[in-house]
N, C-alpha and C positions, 0 to 999 in steps of 0.2 A: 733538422730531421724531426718529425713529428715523433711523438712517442709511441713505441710499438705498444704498450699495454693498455689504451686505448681503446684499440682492435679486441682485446682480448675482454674490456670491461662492456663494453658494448654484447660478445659474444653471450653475458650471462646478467647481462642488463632485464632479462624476462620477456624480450621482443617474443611475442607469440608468435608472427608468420613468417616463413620462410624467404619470403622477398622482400621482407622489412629488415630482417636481420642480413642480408646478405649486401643489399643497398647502404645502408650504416656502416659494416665492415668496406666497404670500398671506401665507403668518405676518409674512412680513416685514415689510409694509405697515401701519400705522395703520389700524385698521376705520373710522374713518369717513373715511379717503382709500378706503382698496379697497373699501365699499359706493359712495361715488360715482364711483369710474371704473368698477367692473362694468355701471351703471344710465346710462353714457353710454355704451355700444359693446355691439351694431352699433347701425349706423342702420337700424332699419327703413323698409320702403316708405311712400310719401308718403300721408296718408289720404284718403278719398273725398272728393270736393267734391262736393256733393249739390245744389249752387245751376247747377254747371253741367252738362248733361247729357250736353255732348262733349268730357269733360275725358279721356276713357279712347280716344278716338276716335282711330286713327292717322292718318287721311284730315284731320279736324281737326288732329291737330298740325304733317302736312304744308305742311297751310294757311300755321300760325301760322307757322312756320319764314320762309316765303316773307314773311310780312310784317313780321316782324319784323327782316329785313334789308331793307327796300324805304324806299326815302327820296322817293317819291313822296306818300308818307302824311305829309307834313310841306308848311307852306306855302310855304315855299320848294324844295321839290324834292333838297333835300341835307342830311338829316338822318332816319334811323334810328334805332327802338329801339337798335340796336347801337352808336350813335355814342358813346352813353351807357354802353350796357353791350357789352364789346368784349370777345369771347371769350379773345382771348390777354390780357388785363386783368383775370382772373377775372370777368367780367361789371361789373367797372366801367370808370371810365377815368379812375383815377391819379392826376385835378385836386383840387383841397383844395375847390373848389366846383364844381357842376356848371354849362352853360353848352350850351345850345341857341339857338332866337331870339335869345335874351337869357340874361345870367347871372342866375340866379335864389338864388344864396345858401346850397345846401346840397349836401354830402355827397353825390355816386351811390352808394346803397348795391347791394351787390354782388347778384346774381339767385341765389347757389347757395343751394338748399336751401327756394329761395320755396313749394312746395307744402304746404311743413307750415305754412304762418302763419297763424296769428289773425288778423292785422290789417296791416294795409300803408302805406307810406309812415313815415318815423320818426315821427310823430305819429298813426296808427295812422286814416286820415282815410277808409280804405276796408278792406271788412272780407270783400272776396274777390278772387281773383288777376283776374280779368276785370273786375271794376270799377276794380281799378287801372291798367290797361294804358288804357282808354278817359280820363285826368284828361291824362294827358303829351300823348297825339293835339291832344287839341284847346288845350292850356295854351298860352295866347302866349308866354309866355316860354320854353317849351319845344319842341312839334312847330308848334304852329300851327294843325292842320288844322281839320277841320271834317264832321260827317259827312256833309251836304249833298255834299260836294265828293266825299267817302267813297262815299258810291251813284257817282257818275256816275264817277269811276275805275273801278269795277269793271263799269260798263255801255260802257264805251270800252278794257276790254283783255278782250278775248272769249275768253282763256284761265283769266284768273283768275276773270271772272264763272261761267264753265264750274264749276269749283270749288268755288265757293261755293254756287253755287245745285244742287248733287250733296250737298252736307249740308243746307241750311236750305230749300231751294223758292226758287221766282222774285222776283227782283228787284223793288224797288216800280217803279211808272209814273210816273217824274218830271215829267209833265206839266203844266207849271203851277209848280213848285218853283220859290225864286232859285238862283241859280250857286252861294251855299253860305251856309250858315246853320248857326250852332248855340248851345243855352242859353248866356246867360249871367248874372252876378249880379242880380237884380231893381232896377232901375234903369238897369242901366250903358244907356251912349251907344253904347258898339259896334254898329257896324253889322250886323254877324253874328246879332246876337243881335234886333235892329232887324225885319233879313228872318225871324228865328225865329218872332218873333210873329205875323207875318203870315202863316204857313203854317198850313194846318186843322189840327184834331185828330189826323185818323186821317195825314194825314200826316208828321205829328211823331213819333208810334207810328213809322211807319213806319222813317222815317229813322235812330229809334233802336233798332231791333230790329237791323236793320243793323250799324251798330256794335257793338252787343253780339255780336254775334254775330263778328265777326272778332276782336272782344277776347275772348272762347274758345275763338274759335282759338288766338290769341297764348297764351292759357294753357293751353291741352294741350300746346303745345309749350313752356313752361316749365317745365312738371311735368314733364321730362326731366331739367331738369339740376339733378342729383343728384349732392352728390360720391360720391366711390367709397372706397376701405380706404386708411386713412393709418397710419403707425408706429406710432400709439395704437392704433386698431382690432386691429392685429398683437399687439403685447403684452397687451393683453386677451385674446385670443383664448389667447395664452400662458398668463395666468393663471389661464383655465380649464379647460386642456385639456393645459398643460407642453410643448409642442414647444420645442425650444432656440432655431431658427429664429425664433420666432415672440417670444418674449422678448428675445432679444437687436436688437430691434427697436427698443429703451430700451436708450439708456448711461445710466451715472450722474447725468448733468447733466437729463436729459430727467425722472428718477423724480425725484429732487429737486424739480424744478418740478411734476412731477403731485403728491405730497407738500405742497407750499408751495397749488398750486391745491385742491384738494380738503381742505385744514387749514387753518394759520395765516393765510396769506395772503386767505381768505374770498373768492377768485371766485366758489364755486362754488354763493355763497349767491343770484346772480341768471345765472349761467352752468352752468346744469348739464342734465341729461340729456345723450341722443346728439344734439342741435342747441348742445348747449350755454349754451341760453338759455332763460330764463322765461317766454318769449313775452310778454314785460311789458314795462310801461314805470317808467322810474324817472329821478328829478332826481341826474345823476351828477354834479354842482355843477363844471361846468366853467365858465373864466372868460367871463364877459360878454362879447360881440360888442359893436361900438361903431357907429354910426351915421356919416353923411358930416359929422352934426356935432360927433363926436366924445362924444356920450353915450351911456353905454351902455344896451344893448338886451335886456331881458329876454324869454325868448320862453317863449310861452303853452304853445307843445306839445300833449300829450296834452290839455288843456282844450280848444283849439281842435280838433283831430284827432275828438275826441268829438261835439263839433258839427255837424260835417261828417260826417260817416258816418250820423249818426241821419237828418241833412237832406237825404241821398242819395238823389233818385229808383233808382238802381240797385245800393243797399245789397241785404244777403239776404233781407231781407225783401221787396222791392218786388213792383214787375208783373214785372223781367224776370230775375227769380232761377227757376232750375228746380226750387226747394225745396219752393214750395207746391204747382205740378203734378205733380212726384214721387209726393207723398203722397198726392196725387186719385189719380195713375198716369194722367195725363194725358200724359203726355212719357216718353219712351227711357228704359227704367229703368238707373238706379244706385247700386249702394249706399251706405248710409248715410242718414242723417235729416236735416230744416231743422236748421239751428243752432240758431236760436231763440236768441241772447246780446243780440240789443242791447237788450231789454229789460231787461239786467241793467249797461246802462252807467252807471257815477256819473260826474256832473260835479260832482267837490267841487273847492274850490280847491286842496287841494293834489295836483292834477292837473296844474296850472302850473307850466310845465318840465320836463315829464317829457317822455323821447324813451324809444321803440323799444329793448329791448336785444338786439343785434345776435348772430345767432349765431357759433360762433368755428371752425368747418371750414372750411377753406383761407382765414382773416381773415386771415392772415399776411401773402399775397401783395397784399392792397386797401389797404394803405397810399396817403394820410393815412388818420387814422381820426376817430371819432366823427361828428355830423349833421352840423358843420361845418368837419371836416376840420382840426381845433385840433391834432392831434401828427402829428407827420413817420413816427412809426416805435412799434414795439411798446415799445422800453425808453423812449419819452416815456410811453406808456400806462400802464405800470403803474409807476411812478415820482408819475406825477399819485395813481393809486389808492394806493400804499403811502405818499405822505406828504399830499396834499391839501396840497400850499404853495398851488398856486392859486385854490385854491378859495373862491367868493365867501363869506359867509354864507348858512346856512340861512333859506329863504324864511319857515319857520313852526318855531314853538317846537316844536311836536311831532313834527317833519319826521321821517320812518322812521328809525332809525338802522344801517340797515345799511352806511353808509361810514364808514368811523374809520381814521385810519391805525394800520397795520402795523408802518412804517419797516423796509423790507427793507433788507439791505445789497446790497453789489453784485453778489456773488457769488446771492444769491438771485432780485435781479433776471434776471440771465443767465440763471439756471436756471428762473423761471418764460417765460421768451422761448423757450430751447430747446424747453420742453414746446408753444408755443403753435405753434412751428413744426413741430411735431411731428403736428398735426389737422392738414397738409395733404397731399393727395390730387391726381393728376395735372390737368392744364390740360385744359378741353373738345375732346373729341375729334371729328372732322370730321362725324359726325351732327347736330352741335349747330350747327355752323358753316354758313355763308350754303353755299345752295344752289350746287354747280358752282364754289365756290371750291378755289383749290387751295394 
């Protein structure tokens, strides 16, 4: 590895012009560190979702805003999207497992940056921002609600139904409906699901057009929070354009770790681009969770996640994606195309274990980390990466090889912790934040 100070004696070497100094700092760099931090900064704008047709809609994000902080939408009346994801918490909240209803066993992973994603939940179990937001409403362990209940909220507060029915048209005629009802597993006993069966056809339409439709709300106003220009974005911008300002954005310790991330250290073989991730999933062989009776628990992950999104009435493909209407131009035009991916899902086994891999703008601040919140902090993280002590056995002989240890020493660990600290960008600004709060 070339020496990062270098870079930094070059930056106050007296180059007088801007493309003379920015040219010198490139030399400096290892080319395949400086090709991959050029091709992760900037962040461009979030890409079209073509499934939902009021993802660009201000009127809809306002919407989402309001309900995204309202804890009415929950069975008990005191729980919020935001409970979970809490703005001064980078959009998570901080706990090693998250805990609504009920504690349900995983990681809140954080909201920034959710417009660009593939795929949702760490096991990738929903495959558009709007069909995600509709799994936590009604999860018992989670909000509780229920859409049944969903109509008649918004037909009993005559400002929000105002609202609502200003984007989508009028409310269905709950006449006849139970007090609240909605799908559940085929089988189950629940009673919710009990009164589901018993409501018509076109009423079940009903009920869940509904919901979807406030879950596009919810996600136009996700598609907001976008981080913004962090210390890396800076010094990029430096290395391609020389302002002194803009370089000196990176001390020593910081290029060292972009050096270590982008080379030796091999992040940036499943963390790269400007999200800093693959939009993939991978078995990052952390240690086994144990069960109440003390054996341990291997999880399915991305095999189950697969499952569940194909079997998704309101995956991109269904009746209530705005993908296929798009394309008739049957609905609000937007650009972009259907996706058309889940016919390209494999479910092979070794799909088993694989989680989400998370992107790394402002990860700094979401500590614990990983699905199940297994490290306290960034130097447990890459520590687990650079030596794998804990790491169980490979499920399958052939298992990808792209984790090996490293064995950074310490000094390198710091320096890849500085640079990670370094993709972060200011906390959500009061646009983002619950309606009227101060």
């Amino acid at each position: 590895m070339r020496c990062a100070s270098l870079a930094l004696a070059l930056l106050f070497a007296g180059c007088g012009r801007d493309a003379e100094r920015a040219a010198l700092a490139r030399e400096a760099l290892p080319q395949e560190v400086l090709v991959g931090a050029l091709r992760a900064s900037p962040l461009p704008p979030p890409p079209a979702d073509p499934t939902n047709a009021y993802a660009e809609d201000p009127r809809a994000a306002a919407l989402g805003r309001s309900l995204f902080y309202d804890a009415r939408f929950s069975s008990n009346g005191e729980i919020s999207c935001a409970s979970c994801h809490d703005p001064d918490l980078d959009w998570g909240d901080g706990a090693v497992t998250a805990t609504g209803i009920a504690s349900f066993g995983v990681h809140t992973p954080s909201l920034w940056n959710v417009a660009y994603n593939r795929w949702f939940f760490w096991d990738g179990r929903a495959d558009t921002l709007w069909a995600q937001a509709v799994q936590p409403w009604e999860h018992p362990d989670e909000m509780g609600g229920d859409r049944v209940s969903f109509v008649r909220l918004l037909l009993d507060d005559s400002e929000l139904s105002a609202r609502y029915e200003e984007l989508f048209g009028a409310l269905p005629d709950v006449s006849g409906w139970p007090s609240s009802a909605r799908p559940v597993d085929e089988g189950s006993s629940d009673p919710m699901h009990s009164a589901w069966l018993g409501m018509s056809a076109q009423s079940k339409v009903e009920a869940t057009r509904v919901i979807v439709n406030l879950a596009k709300s919810v996600a136009a106003f996700q598609r907001q929070m976008v981080t913004s220009e962090t210390a890396f974005d800076r010094y990029i911008r430096g290395l391609r354009h020389g302002a002194a300002e803009d370089l000196a954005a990176f001390g020593e310790e910081e290029l060292k770790g972009m050096e270590l991330f982008f080379g030796d250290a091999r992040c940036h073989l499943c963390h790269h681009g400007p999200l800093f991730t693959d939009l993939e999933f991978h078995d990052v062989r952390l240690p086994y969770g144990v069960n109440e009776s003390g054996e341990e628990v291997r999880e399915m992950g991305r095999w189950d996640g697969i499952g569940a999104v194909l079997e998704d009435p309101l995956n991109s493909d269904g009746d209530f994606s705005d993908a296929p209407a798009l394309l008739s131009g049957e609905a609000p035009s937007v650009s972009g195309s259907a996706r058309g991916h889940l016919e390209f899902l494999l479910r092979s086994p070794h799909t088993k274990g694989e989680f989400k891999t998370p992107g790394l703008r402002n990860a700094a601040r979401t500590a614990p980390f990983t699905h199940r919140g297994v490290y306290a902090n960034l130097e447990e993280v890459v520590r687990h990466y650079s030596e794998l002590a804990d790491a169980p056995a490979k499920r399958h002989a052939d298992a990808e090889e792209i984790l090996v240890p490293v064995h950074l020493d310490d000094g390198e660990v710091s320096a890849l912790v500085a640079f990670l600290e370094a993709l972060s960008s200011p906390r959500p600004g009061e646009e983002l934040r619950a309606p009227g709060a101060r």
